[in-house]
C-alpha positions in Angstrom: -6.1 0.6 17.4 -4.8 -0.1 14.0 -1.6 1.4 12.4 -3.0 2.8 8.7 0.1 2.4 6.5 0.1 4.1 3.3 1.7 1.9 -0.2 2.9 5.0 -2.0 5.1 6.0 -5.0 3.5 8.2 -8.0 5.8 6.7 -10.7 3.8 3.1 -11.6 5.0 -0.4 -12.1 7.5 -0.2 -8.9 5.7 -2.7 -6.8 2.9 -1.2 -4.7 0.0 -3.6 -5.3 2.3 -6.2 -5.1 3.6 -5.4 -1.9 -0.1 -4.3 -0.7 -0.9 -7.8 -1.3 2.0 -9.7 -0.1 2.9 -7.7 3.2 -0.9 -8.7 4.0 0.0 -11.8 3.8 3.0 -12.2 5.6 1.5 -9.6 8.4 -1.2 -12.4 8.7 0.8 -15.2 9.2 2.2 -13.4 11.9 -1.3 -13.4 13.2 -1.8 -9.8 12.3 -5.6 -8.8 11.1 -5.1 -6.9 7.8 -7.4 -4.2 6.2 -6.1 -3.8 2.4 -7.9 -0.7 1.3 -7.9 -0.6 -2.7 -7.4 3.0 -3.0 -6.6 2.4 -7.0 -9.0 2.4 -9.9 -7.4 -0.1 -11.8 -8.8 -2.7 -8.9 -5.7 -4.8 -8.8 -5.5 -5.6 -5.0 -9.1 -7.1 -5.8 -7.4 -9.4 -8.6 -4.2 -10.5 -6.2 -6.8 -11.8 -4.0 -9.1 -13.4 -6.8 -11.6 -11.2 -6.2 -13.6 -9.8 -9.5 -13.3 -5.9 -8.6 -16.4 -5.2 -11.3 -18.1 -7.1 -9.1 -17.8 -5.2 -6.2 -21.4 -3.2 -4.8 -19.8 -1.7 -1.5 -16.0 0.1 -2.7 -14.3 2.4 -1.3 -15.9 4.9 -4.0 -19.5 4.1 -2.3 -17.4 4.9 0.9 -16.5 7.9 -0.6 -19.9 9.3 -1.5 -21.5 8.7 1.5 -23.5 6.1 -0.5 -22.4 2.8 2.2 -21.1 2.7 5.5 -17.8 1.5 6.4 -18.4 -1.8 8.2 -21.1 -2.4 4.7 -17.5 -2.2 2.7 -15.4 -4.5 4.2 -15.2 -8.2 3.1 -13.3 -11.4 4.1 -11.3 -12.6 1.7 -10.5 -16.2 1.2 -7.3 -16.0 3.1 -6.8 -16.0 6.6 -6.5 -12.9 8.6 -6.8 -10.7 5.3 -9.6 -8.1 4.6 -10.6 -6.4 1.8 -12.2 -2.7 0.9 -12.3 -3.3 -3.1 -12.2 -0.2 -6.0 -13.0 -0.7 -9.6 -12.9 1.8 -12.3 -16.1 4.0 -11.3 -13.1 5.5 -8.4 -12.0 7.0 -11.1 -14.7 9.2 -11.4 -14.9 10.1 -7.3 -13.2 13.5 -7.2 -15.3 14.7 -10.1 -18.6 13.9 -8.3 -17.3 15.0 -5.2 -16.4 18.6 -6.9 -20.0 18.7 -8.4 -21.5 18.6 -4.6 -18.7 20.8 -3.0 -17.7 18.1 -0.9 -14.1 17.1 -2.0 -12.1 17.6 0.3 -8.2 15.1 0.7 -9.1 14.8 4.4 -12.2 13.3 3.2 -10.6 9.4 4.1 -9.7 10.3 7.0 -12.7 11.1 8.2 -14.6 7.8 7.0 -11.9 5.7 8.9 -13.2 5.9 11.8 -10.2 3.9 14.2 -13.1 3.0 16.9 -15.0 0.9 13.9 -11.5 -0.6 13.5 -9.9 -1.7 16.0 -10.5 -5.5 15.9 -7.3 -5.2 13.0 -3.8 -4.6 13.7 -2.7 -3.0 10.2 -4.9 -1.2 7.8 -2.7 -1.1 4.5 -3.9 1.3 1.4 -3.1 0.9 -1.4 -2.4 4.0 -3.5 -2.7 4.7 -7.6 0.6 6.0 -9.5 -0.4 9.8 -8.9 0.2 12.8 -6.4 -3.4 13.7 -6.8 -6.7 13.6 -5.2 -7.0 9.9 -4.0 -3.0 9.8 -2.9 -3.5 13.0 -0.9 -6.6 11.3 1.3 -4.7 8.3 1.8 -1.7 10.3 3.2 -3.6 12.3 5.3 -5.6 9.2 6.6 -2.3 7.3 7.5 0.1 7.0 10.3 2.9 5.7 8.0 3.6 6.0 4.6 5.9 2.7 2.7 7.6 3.9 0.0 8.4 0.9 -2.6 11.1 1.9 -4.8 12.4 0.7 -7.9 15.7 -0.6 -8.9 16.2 1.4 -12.1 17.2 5.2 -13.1 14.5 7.0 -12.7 14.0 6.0 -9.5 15.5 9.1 -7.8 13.3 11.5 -9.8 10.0 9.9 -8.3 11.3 9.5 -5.0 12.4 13.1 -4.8 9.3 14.3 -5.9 7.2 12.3 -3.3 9.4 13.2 -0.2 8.1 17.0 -1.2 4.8 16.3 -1.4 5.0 14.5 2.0 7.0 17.3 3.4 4.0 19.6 2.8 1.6 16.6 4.1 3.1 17.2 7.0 3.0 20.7 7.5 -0.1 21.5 6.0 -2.2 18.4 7.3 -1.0 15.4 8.8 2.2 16.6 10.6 2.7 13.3 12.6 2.7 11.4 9.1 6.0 8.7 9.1 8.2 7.4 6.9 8.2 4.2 7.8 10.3 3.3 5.0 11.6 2.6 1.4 11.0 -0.4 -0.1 14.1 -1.7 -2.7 11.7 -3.8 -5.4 13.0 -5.7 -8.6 16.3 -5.9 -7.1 18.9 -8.0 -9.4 22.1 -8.4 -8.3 23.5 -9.7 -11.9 23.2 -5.8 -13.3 25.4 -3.4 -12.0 22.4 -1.2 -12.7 20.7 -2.8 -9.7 23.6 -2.8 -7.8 24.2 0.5 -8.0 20.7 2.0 -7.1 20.7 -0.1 -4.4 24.1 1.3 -2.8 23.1 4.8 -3.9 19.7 4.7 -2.0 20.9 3.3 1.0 24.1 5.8 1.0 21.7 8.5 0.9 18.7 7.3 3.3 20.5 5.2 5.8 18.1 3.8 8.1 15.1 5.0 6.2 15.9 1.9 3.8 14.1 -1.7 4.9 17.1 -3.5 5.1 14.9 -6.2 3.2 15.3 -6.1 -0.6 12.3 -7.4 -2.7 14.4 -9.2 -5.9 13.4 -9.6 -8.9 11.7 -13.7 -8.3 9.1 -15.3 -10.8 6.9 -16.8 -8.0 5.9 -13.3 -7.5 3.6 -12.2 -10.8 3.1 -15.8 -11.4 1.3 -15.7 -7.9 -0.6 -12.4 -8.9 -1.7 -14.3 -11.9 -3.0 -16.8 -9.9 -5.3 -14.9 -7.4 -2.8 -15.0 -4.1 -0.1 -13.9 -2.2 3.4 -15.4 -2.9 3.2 -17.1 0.7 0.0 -19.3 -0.5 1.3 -20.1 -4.2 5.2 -20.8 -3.4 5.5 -20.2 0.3 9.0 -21.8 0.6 10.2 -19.3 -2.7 12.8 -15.9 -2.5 9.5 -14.0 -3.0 7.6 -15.3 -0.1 10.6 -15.4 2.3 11.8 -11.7 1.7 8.4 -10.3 1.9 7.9 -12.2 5.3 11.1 -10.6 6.5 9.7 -7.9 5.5 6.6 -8.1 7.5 8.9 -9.0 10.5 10.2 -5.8 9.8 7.4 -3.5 9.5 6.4 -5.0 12.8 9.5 -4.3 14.7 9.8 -0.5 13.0 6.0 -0.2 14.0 6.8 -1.5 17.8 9.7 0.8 18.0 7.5 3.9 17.3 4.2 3.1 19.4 
């Protein structure tokens, strides 16, 4: 069955499409079958992979709604081993129309997930907005992991805080076997002491919670989003690509270790 990892942090522009996308990647040239599930309006896993979201018939909002079945939502993409549930901008809208007909609910994913439909992939990685609300919620209840990418900069503690309380009360309230797999250092750069010192602080206070992989700050990585792929397609042999495969290696050992 597949291991559902939640991309999550509610403070935006930290990383978490980016690594969606690029841990895919890595995880399938490890020969792992990936599910990215877009679970953010803006549609931006969708444009990493050069995939028009507004385009999209079958998204996770149809999903959602009741309105297309699950194996109807999945595509291939055009890179290997990588599969795609898209969202556009009408997601936006879900929890609204789900209120209308009494049927929100943030075990709601969880329940359209279904593993036994599944099981032909190894990782199912989603893809949350920069929010604590109503999508975030499903996703965290759906998941076995949550990834926590965190940026190198000062408010970094703030959001990080915040989520590990909201994932605290995931646990007891709904999901108690959700795991931190990890946090994620993003837009490391060793030349500010800024950086530098985020980076020690983190690790000081969550030890072994923090991938020992650092994602730094590299220009093959948005140049590659710009593009329509993963940083191991557009500049495989880059800092980008190579930390975000020892990344993957990573997540696969941390995810051996628990199962």
């Amino acid at each position: 069955m597949p291991r559902i990892i939640a991309i999550s942090n509610q403070k935006g522009g930290v990383g978490k499409t980016t690594t969606a996308v690029n841990l895919a990647s890595s995880l399938a040239r490890y020969n792992k079958r990936v599910l990215l599930l877009d679970l953010d309006p803006q549609g931006n896993c969708s444009t990493a992979l050069n995939i028009d979201p507004t385009l999209s018939k079958r998204t996770i909002r149809e999903l959602l709604l009741s309105q297309a079945d699950l194996k109807h939502c999945i595509r291939k993409t055009s890179f290997s081993n990588i599969y795609l549930i898209s969202a556009n901008l009408t997601l936006a809208m879900v929890e609204t129309t789900l209120n209308q007909k009494g049927k929100a609910s943030t075990l709601l994913l969880k329940e359209k997930l279904v593993r036994e439909e599944l099981k032909l992939f190894d990782f199912i990685l989603i893809d949350c907005p920069p929010s604590l609300g109503f999508l975030s919620l499903n996703a965290l209840n759906a998941s076995d992991d949550i990834l926590i990418p965190v940026q190198c900069e000062y408010f970094a503690f703030d959001a990080l805080a915040q989520l590990l309380s909201t994932i605290a009360n995931v646990q007891k309230r709904d999901n108690p076997k959700l795991n931190i797999l990890g946090i994620l250092l993003t837009m490391y750069d060793p030349r500010t002491k800024l950086s530098m010192d985020i980076q020690s602080e983190i690790r000081n206070n969550f030890k072994d919670h923090v991938f020992i992989t650092t994602i730094p700050r590299n220009v093959s990585i948005p140049e590659s989003i710009a593009n329509g792929m993963p940083v191991s397609h557009y500049k495989p042999n880059s800092m980008g690509s190579l930390t975000y495969r020892a990344l993957a290696r990573e997540v696969i050992e941390r995810v051996e270790k628990i199962k």
